[in-house]
C-alpha positions as a Python dict, from the first residue, in 0.01 Angstrom:
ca = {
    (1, 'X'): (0, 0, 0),
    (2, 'X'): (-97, -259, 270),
    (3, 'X'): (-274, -600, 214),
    (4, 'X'): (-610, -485, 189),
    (5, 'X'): (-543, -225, -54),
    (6, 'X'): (-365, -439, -302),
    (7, 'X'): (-629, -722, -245),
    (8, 'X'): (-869, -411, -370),
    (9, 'X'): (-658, -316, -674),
    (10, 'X'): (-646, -669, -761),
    (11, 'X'): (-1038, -705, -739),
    (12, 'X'): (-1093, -385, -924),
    (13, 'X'): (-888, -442, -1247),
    (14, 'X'): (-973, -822, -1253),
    (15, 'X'): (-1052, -954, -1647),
    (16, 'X'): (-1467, -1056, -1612),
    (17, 'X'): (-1545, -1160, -1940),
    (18, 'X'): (-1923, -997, -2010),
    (19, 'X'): (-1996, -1106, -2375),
    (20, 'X'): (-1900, -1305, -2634),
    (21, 'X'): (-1559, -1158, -2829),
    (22, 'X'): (-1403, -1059, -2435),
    (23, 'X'): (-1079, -1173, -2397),
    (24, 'X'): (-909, -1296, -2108),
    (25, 'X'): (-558, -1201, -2126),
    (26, 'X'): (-193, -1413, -2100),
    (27, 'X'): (-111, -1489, -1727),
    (28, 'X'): (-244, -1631, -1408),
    (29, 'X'): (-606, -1487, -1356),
    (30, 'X'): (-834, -1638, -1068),
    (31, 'X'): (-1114, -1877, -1144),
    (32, 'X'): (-1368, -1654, -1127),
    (33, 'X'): (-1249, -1476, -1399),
    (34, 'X'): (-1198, -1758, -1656),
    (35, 'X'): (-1520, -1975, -1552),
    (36, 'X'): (-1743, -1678, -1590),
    (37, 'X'): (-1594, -1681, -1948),
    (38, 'X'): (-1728, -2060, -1942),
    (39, 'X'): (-2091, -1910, -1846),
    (40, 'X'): (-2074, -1638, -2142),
    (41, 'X'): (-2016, -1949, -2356),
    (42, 'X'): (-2227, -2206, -2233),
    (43, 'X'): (-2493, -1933, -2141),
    (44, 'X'): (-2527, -2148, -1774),
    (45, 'X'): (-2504, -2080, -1460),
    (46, 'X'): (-2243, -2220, -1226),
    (47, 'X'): (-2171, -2401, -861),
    (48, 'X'): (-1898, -2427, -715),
    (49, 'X'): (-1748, -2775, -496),
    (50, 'X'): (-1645, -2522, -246),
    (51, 'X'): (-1675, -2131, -214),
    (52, 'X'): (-1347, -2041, -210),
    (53, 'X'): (-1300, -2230, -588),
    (54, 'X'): (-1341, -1856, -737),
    (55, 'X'): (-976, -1782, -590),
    (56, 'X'): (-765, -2084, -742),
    (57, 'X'): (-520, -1976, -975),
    (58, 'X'): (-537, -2031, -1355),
    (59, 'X'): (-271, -2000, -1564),
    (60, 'X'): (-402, -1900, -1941),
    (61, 'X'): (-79, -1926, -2198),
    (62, 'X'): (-188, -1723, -2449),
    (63, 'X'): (-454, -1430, -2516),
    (64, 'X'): (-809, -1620, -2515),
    (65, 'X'): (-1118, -1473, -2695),
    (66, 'X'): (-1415, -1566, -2524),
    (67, 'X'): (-1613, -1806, -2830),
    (68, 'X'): (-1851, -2115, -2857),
    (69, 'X'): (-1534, -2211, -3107),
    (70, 'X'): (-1319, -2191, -2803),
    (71, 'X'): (-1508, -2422, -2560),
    (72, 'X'): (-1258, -2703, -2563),
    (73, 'X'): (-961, -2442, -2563),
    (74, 'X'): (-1121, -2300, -2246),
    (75, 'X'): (-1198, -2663, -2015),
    (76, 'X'): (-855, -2750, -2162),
    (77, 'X'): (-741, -2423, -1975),
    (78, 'X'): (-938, -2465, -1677),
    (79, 'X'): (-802, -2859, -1654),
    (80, 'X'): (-508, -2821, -1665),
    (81, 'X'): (-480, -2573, -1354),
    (82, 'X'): (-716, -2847, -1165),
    (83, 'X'): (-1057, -2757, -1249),
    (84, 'X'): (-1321, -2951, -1361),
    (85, 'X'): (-1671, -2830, -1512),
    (86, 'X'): (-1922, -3127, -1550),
    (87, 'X'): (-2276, -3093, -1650),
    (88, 'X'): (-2590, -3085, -1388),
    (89, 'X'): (-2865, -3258, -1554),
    (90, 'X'): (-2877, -3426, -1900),
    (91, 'X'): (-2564, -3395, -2058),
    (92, 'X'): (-2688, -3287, -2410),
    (93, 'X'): (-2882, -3006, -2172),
    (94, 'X'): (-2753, -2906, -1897),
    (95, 'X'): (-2984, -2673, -1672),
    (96, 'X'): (-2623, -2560, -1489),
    (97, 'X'): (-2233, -2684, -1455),
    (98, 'X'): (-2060, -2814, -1111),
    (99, 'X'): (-1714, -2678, -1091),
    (100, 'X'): (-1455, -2918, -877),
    (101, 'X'): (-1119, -2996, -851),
    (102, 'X'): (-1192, -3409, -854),
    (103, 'X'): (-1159, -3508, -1223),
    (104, 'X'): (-1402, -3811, -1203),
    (105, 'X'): (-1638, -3633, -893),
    (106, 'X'): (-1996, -3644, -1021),
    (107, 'X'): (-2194, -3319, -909),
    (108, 'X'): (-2370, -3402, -569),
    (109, 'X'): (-2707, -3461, -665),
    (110, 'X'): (-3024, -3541, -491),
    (111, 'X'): (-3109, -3956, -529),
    (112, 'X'): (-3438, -3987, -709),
    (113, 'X'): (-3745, -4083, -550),
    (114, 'X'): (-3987, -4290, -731),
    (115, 'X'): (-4363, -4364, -686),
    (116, 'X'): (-4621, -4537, -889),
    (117, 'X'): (-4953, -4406, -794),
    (118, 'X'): (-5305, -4605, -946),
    (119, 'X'): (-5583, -4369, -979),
    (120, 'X'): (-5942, -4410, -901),
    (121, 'X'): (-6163, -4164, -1098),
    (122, 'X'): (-5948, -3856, -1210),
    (123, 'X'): (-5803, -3959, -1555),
    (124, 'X'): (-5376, -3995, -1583),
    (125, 'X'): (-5337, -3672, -1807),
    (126, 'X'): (-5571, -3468, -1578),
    (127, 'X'): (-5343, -3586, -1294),
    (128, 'X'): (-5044, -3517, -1481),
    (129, 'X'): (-5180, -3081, -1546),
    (130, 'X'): (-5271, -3113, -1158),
    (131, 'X'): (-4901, -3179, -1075),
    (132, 'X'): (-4707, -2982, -1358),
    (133, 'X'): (-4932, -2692, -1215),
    (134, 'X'): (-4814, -2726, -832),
    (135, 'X'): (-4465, -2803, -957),
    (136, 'X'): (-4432, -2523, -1136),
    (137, 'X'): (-4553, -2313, -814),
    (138, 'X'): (-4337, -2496, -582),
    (139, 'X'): (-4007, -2556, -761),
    (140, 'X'): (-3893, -2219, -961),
    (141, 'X'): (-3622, -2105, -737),
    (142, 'X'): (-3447, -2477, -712),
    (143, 'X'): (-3113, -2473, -605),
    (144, 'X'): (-2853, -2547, -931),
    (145, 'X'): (-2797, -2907, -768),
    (146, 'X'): (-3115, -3007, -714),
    (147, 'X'): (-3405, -3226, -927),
    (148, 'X'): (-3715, -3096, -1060),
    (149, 'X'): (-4065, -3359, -1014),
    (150, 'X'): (-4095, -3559, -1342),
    (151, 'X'): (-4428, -3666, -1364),
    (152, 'X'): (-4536, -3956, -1637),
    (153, 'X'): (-4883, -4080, -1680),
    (154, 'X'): (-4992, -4439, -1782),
    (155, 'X'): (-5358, -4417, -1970),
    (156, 'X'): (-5366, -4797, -2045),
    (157, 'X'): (-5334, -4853, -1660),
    (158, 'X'): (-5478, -4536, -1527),
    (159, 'X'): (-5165, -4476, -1326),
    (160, 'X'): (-4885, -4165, -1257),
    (161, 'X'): (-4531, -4259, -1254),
    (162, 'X'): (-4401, -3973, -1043),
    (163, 'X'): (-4032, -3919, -951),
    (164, 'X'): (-3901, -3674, -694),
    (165, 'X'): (-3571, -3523, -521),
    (166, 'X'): (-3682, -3617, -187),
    (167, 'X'): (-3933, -3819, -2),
    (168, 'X'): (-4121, -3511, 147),
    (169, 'X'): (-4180, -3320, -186),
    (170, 'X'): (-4297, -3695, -289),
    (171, 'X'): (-4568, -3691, 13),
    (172, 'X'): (-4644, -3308, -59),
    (173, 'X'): (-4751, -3412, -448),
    (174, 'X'): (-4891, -3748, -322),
    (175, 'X'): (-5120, -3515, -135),
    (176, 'X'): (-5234, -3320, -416),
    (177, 'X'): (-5297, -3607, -629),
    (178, 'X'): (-5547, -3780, -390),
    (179, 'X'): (-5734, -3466, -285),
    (180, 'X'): (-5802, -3461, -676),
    (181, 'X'): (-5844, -3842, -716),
    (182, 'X'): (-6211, -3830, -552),
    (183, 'X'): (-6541, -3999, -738),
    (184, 'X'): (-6713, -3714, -889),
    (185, 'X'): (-7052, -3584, -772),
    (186, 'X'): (-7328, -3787, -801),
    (187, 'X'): (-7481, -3586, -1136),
    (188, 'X'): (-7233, -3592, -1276),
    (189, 'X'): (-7133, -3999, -1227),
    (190, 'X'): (-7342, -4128, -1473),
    (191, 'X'): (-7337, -4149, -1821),
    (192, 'X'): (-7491, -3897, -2059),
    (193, 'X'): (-7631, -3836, -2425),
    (194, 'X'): (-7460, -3564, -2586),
    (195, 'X'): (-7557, -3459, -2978),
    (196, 'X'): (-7336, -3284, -3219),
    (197, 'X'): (-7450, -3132, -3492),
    (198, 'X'): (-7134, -3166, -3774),
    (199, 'X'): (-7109, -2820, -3875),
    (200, 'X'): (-6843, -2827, -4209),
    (201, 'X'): (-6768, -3213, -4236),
    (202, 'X'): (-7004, -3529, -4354),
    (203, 'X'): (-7068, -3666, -3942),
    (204, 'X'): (-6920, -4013, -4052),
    (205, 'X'): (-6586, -3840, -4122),
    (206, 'X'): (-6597, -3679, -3799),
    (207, 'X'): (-6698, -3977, -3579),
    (208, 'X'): (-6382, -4115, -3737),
    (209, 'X'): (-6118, -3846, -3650),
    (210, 'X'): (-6325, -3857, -3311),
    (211, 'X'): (-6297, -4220, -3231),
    (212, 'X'): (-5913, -4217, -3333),
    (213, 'X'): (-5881, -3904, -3103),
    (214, 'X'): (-6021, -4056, -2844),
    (215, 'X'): (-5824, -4384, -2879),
    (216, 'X'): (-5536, -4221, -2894),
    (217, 'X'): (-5603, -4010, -2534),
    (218, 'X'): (-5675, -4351, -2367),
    (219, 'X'): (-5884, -4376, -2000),
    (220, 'X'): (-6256, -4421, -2053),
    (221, 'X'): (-6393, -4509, -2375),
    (222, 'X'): (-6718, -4368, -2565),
    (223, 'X'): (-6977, -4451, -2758),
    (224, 'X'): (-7076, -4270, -3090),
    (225, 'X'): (-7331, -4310, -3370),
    (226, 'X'): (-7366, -4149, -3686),
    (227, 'X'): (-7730, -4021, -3737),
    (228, 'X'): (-7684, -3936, -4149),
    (229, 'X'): (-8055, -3738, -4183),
    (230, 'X'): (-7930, -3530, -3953),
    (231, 'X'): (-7552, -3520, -3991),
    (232, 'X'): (-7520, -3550, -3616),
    (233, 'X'): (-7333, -3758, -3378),
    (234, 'X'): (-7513, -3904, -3087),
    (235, 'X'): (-7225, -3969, -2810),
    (236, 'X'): (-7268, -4136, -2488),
    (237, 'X'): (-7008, -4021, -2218),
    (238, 'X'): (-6937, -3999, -1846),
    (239, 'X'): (-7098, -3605, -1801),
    (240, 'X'): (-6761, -3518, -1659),
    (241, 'X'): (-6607, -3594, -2000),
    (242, 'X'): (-6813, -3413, -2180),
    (243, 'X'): (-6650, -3056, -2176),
    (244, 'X'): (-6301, -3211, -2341),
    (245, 'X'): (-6472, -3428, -2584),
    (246, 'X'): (-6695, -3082, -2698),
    (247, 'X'): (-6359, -2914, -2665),
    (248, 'X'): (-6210, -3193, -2956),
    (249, 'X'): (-6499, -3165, -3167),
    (250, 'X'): (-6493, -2791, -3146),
    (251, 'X'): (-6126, -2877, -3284),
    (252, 'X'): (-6192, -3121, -3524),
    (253, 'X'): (-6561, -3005, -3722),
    (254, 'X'): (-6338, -2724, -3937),
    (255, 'X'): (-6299, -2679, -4286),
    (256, 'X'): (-5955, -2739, -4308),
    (257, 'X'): (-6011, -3084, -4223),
    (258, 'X'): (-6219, -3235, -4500),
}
């Protein structure tokens, strides 16, 4: 049989673990073969220091069943035949695992880019859907190694923390936010009287829940009164408001909450 041939026979009786309860059998195996045991486990995906990683040899001692309750008997495996898995991400959850031969190499990550941005007219949390919405567009097929946008808003000083991989997908979100931060049309500027009739609770109960809802969302404040003939609220608010404060009261004037 020449080279090729064996390399084939090799290849096509090679152990690749597939599910929990495989097992990867006494001898040296490459590292493919025992790290995709580490991805059954871990249920991650891996990258690799260097491409050619997958051929190192590993030398397993003893029949291993493929087990969350053989983790540490696995890395134990895999370190002591020079290989190293460490953690991409937050260590208590990971998104992937860098596998290298350096025991105290870190996995080559993108350095964090941080901007705080003030805003003008659009509230923080409406800022922080706007973003979360384009990130979610833009960044689903990240490489393992590389940082999703974290995006962090600041009612109390009507600001975005926003932290990026690079300084490009910074200017690319810096973009979106001020097309969006922009004063809002001239009818709607101004401030307007809105009336709510309470529907299922007495309206001094629900101007409370509203007032502490409202404090709670921070940006712009309102104004409500209790009319008790009616059982009504009369609430001033920016017109722009208006839709998520209707939204809350929807919410909040149920029978459930008397």
């Amino acid at each position: 049989m020449n080279s090729l041939g064996y390399c084939l026979s090799i290849l096509l009786f090679m152990p690749f673990p597939e599910k929990a309860g495989d097992i990867l059998p006494q001898g040296t195996l490459p590292a493919a073969s025992v790290l995709q045991g580490w991805s059954v486990i871990t249920g991650l995906p891996l990258a690799h220091e260097h491409p050619a990683i997958g051929n190192s040899p590993v030398r397993v001692p003893n029949p291993l069943r493929i087990a969350s309750e053989n983790r540490r008997l696995l890395e134990t495996v895999l370190n002591q035949s020079g290989l190293y898995v460490k953690p991409v991400g937050d260590i208590r959850q990971p998104r992937a695992y860098w596998v290298t031969h350096q025991p105290l190499a870190e996995p080559p990550r993108p350095k964090p880019v941080m901007r705080v941005v003030h805003l003008q007219h659009l509230e923080p949390e409406e800022g922080i859907r706007i973003l979360r919405a384009e990130a979610d567009r833009k960044e689903k097929n990240l490489d393992l190694l590389d940082r999703y946008s974290n995006f962090v808003a600041s009612p109390r000083t009507r600001s975005i923390v926003m932290t990026c991989a690079s300084n490009e997908r910074l200017r690319h979100y810096l973009k979106i936010l001020e097309s969006s931060d922009q004063r809002p049309p001239a009818n709607d500027e101004g401030p307007a009287l809105k009336v709510w009739k309470a529907r299922y609770l007495r309206a001094a109960i629900l101007e409370q829940l509203l007032s502490d809802r409202w404090d709670d969302r921070g940006g712009q404040p309102i104004r409500v009164v209790v009319n008790e003939p009616t059982n009504s609220l009369l609430i001033r608010i920016p017109r722009h408001l208006w839709p998520e404060a209707e939204k809350l009261l929807q919410e909040l004037d149920q029978r459930g909450n008397f």
